[in-house]
Structure formats: structure tokens, C-alpha cells
C-alpha atoms as one frame of an Amber mdcrd trajectory, in Angstrom:
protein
 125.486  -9.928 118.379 125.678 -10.428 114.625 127.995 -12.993 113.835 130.112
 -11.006 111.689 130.848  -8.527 114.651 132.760  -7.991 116.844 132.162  -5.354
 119.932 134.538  -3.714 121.523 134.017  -1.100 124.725 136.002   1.746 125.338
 136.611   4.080 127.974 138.540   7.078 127.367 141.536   7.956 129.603 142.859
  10.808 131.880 145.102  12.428 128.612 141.174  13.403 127.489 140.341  16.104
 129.538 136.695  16.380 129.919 136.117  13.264 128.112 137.820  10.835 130.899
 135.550   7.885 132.204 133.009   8.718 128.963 132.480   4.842 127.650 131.845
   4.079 124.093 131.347   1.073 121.577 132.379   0.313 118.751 131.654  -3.344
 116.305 134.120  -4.311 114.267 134.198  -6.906 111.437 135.728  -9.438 113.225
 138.585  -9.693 116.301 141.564  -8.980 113.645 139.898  -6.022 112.593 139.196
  -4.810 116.168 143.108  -5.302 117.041 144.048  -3.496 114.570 142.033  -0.361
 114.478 142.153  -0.102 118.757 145.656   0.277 118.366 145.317   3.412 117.145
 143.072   4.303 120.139 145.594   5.415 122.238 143.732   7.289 124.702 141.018
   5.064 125.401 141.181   1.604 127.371 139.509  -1.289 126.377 137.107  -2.600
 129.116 134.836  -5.425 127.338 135.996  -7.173 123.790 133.326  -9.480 121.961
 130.168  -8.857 124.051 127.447  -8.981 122.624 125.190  -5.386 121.441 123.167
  -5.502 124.989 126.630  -5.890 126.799 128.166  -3.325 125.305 125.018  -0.976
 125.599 124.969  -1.846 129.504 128.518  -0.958 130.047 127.992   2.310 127.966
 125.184   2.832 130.680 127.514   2.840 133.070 129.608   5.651 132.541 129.596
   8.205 135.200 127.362  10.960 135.397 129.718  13.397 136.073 132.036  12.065
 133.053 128.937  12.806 130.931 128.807  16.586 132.102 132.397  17.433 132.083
 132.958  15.829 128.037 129.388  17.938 127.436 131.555  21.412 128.437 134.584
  19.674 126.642 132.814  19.423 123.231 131.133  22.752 123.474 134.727  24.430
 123.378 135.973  21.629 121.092 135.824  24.241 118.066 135.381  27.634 119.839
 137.597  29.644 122.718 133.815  30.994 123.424 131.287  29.199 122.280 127.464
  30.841 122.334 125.302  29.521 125.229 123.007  27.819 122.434 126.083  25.401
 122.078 126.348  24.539 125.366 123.086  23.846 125.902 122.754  22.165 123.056
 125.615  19.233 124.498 124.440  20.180 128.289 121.049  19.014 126.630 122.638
  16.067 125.272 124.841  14.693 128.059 121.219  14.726 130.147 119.419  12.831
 128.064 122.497  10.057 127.934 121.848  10.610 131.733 118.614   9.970 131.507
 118.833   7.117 129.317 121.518   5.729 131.496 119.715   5.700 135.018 116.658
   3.909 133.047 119.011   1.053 131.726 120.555   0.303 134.948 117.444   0.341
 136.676 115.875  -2.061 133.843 118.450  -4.003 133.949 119.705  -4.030 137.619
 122.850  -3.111 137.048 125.092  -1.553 139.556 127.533   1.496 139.224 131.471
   1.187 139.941 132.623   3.574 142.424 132.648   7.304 141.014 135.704   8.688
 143.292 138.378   8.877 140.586 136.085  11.094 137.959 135.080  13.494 140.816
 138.338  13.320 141.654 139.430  14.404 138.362 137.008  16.495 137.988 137.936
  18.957 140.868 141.285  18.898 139.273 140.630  19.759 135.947 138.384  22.881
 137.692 141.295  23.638 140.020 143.365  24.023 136.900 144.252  27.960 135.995
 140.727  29.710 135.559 139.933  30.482 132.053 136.350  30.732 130.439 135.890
  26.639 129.816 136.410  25.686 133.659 134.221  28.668 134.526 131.954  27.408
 132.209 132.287  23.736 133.478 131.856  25.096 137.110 128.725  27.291 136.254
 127.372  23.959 134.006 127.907  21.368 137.317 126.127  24.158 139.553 123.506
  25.002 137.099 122.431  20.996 136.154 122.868  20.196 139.744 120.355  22.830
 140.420 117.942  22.149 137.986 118.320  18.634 137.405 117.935  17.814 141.242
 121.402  16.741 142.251 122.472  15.258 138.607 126.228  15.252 139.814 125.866
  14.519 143.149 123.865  11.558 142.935 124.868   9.735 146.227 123.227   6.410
 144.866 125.881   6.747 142.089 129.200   8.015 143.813 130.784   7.694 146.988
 132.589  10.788 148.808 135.752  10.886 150.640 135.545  12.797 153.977 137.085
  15.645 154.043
């Protein structure tokens, strides 16, 4: 890390939607700076402060696959009731790749995923919520990647399922 930054990892909160468990980074100037633009980040949590860049990028790497899937459906309908099916591909493209990119990291690096309960968890509540076109959408997007992708969501190296 550059001495004049200071990094800063985020992970955004249930009040997101589809964006809930999605980590980001962000460097700041220094540690006054940093305390005084995450205040207005009220929907995100802080998890690391001054780490260095390859802390903050494994952290990033650690954000759960299914987070990455449901904020790809979130963003698609961030501007449109009904966006094309070009847009959603294009961020269904996207969130695999940051898969993709992810799952290489942590196996480089050997690091080791938190428990994904409380995103599927969320997850299945958000789709629960009154049907409209988006959580059809997010349902058909979850079936379709897990399909094609070879179990993309429902990685059980990467979550761990309550009986039911």
C-alpha cells in the first residue's frame, strides 16, 4: 500500500437488496479522509480499515457467490422496470467473471470462505417477496447460471445448508 493511502473494505448491508454481502474497496488519502467520507456510507459496513491493496483485494475475493448473482439482477433493473435480456446478460456476464476471478484468488492464495447461510438466507427472502418481473428474473438467472455454470450458486465448498 502506497503510503499516502489508506484502504478501506466495505460490505454492503441488508437495506441493499440484491447488493447485500457484495464487498468493495475503496483508498482514501489518508485515515481522516476515510472517516469522513464512510460516514456517508450508510448502508455498507466496514470490515478491514488500512490493509494494504492485496488485503483488500483478498477480502473483495471473498464475497459470496450468490451475493455476486443477486446485485448482477439488482443492477440490470437499476434503471429499467424491464430491462432487455442483452442487459442482463451483460451484468450476469459480469458477476461470473468476478466469480471466476474470485475462486482463482482464494485458491492462489489459500484463503478460506466465511459461512454463506445468511446471503442464501436472504436470498430466498428477497425471492419469496411478492412476484414481480425482477424476482422472476432473479429466480430464472440463479436456475439458468446454476445450470450452465455447473452449480455456480450452490457451490457446497463455498456455503453450508441448513437441513430442512
Amino acid at each position: 500500500m502506497p503510503e499516502n493511502t489508506f484502504n478501506v473494505v466495505f460490505e454492503y448491508d441488508e437495506t441493499t437488496g440484491g447488493a447485500y454481502g457484495v464487498r468493495t474497496w475503496t483508498s482514501y488519502r489518508d485515515q481522516a479522509e476515510a472517516e469522513a467520507m464512510t460516514k456517508v456510507r450508510t448502508n455498507e459496513k466496514i470490515i478491514a480499515q488500512g490493509v494494504s491493496d492485496e488485503e483488500a483485494l483478498d477480502l473483495t475475493s471473498l464475497t459470496p457467490e450468490i451475493c455476486r448473482l443477486m446485485c448482477a439482477v439488482e443492477q440490470a433493473f437499476q434503471d429499467e422496470i424491464r430491462p432487455s435480456k442483452e442487459m442482463i446478460s451483460f451484468h450476469m456476464s459480469n458477476a461470473k467473471y468476478a466469480i471466476a476471478a474470485d475462486r482463482q484468488r482464494i485458491s492462489e492464495r489459500h484463503l478460506v470462505r466465511h459461512n454463506g447461510h445468511r446471503y442464501i438466507q436472504a436470498a430466498r427472502k428477497l425471492l419469496a417477496s411478492r412476484p414481480t418481473f425482477k424476482t422472476a428474473s432473479m429466480q430464472g438467472a440463479m436456475i439458468f447460471l446454476q445450470n450452465q455454470q455447473g452449480q455456480v450458486v450452490l457451490d457446497l465448498q463455498d456455503f453450508t445448508f441448513p437441513r430442512e
